[in-house]
Every structure is written in C-alpha cells, then in structure tokens.
Residue frames relative to the residue before (quaternion, step in Angstrom):
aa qw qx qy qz dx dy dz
X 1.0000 0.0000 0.0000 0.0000 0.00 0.00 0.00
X 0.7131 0.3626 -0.3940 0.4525 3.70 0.72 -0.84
X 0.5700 0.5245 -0.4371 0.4572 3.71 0.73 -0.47
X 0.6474 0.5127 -0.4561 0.3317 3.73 0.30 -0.16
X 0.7009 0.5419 -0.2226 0.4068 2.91 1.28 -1.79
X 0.6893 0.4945 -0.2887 0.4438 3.84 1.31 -0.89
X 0.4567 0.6696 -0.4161 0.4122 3.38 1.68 0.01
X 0.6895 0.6224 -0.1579 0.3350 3.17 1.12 -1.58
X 0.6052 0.3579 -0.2444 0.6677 3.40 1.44 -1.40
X 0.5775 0.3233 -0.6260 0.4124 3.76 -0.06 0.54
X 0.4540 0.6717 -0.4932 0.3153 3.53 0.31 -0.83
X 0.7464 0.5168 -0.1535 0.3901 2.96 0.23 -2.33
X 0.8703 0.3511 -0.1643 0.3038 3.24 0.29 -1.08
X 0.3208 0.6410 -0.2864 0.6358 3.22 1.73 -0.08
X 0.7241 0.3950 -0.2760 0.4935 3.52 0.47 -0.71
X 0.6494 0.5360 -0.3051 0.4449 3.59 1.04 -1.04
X 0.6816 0.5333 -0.1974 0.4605 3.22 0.92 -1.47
X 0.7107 0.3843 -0.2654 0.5260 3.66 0.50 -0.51
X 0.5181 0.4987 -0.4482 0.5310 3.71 0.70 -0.01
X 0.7086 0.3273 -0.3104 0.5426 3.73 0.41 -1.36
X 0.4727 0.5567 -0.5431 0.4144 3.93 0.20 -0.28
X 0.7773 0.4069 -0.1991 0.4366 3.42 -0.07 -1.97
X 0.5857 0.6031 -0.3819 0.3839 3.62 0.86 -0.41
X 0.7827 0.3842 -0.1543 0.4647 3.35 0.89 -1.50
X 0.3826 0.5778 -0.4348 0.5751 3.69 1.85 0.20
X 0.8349 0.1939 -0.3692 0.3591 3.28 -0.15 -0.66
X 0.4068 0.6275 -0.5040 0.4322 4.20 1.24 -0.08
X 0.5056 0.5770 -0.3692 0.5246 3.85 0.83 -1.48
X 0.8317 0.3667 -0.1981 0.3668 3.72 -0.64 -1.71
X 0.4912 0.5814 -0.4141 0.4992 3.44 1.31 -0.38
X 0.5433 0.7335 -0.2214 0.3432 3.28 0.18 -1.37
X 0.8039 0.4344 0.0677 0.4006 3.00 -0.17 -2.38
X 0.6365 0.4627 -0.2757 0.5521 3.43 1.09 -1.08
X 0.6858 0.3282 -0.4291 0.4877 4.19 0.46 -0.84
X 0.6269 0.3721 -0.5353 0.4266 3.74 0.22 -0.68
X 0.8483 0.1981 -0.4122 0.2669 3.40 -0.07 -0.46
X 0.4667 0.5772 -0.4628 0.4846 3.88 0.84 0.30
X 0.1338 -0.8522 0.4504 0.2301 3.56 1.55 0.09
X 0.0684 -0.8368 0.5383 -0.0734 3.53 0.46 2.04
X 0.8536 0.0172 0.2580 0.4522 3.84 -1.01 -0.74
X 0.4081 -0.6536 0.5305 0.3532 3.68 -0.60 -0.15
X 0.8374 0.3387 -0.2084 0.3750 2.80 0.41 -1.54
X 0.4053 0.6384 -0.4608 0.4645 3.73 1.60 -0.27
X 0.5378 0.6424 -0.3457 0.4226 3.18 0.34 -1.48
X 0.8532 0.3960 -0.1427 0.3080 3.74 0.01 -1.87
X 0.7016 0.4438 -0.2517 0.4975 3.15 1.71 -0.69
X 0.5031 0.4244 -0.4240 0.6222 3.82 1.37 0.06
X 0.5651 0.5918 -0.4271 0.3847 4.05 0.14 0.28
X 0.7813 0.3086 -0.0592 0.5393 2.73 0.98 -1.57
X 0.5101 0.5435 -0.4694 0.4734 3.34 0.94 0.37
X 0.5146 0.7133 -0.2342 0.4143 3.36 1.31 -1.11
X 0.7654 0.3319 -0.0908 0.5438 3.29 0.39 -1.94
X 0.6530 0.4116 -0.4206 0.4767 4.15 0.56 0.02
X 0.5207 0.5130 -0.4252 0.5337 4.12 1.42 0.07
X 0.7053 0.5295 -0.3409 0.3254 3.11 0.69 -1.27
X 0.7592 0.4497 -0.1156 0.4561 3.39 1.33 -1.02
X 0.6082 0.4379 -0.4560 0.4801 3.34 1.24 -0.02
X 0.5299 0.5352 -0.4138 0.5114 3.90 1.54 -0.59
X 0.6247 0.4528 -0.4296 0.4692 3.83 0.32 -0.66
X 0.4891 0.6597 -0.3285 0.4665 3.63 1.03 -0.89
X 0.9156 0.0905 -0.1026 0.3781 3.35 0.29 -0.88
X 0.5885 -0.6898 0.1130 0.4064 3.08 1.71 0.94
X 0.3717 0.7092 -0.5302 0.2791 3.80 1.24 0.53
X 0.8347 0.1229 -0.0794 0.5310 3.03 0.33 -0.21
X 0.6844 -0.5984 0.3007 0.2883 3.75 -1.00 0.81
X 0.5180 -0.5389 0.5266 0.4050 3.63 -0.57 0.53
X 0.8174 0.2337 -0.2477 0.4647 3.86 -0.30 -0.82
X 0.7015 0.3786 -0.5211 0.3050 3.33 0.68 0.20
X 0.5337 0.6446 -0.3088 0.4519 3.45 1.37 -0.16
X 0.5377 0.5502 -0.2774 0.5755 3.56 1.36 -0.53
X 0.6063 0.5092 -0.3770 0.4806 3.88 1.10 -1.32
X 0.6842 0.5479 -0.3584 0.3212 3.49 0.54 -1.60
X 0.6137 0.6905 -0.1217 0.3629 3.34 0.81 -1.87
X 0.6582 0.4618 -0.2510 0.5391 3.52 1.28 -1.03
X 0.7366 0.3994 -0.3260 0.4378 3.40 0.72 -1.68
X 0.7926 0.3132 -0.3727 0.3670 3.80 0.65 -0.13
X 0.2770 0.5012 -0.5382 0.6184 3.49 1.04 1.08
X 0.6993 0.3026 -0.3364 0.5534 3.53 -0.33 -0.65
X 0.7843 0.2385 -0.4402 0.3664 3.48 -0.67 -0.42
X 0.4622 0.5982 -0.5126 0.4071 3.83 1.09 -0.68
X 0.8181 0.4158 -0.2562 0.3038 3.47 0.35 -1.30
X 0.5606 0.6004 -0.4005 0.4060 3.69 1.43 -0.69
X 0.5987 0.7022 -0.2271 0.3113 3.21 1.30 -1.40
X 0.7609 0.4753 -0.0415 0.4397 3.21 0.99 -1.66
X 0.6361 0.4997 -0.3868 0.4428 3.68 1.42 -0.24
C-alpha cells in the first residue's frame, strides 16, 4: 500500500516539476533569442532578468542544481552585456 501511494505522489509531482522545467526552458530561449536578434536594450534587460529570477526560484526548489543555474545565469549576463555594447 505505501509503495503505491508514493508512486502516485511521484507521478503528481513529476508532472508539476516538469511543467515548471518546460516553463523556465522556454523564459531561457526567450532571452537568448532577443540578445541574439539584437532587440531593444532595455527589452533585452527585462527578459534576462526574468530569466535569472526562474533560474533561481527552480534552483530554489531544487530542480535543477545550484551551480548550474548560477553557470546559466552568468553565460546570459555575459552575452546580455556583449550584445548591448
């Protein structure tokens, strides 16, 4: 009986988790696409930072690794900023 029931709350949550995942993929690709379509600045600055507060609320809840969310976070800072000079 408990193995079913802990089946279920994986299910569930697997489902949750993979919704926010695909969510913060497509915020990332957002991003990435204006710096490189070399859009607005300040667009640009406000799809970054939208980026880098997913990245950290998902590290937050442990989908994804602290240092790799920090790695990401850097490499789009840096390109935001190459872009924009």
């Amino acid at each position: 009986m408990p193995a079913e029931k802990a089946h279920r709350r994986s299910k569930t949550k697997q489902l949750h988790n993979h919704s926010i995942m695909s969510e913060t993929r497509t915020i990332v690709s957002a991003a990435k696409k204006a710096i490189s379509s070399n859009d607005d600045t300040d667009q640009v600055n406000e799809l970054v930072n939208k980026a880098v507060q997913q990245l950290d609320k998902v590290a937050g809840k442990k989908l994804i690794h602290k240092n790799t969310a920090a790695r990401s976070k850097s490499r789009l800072i840096a390109s935001a900023k190459s872009a924009t000079e």
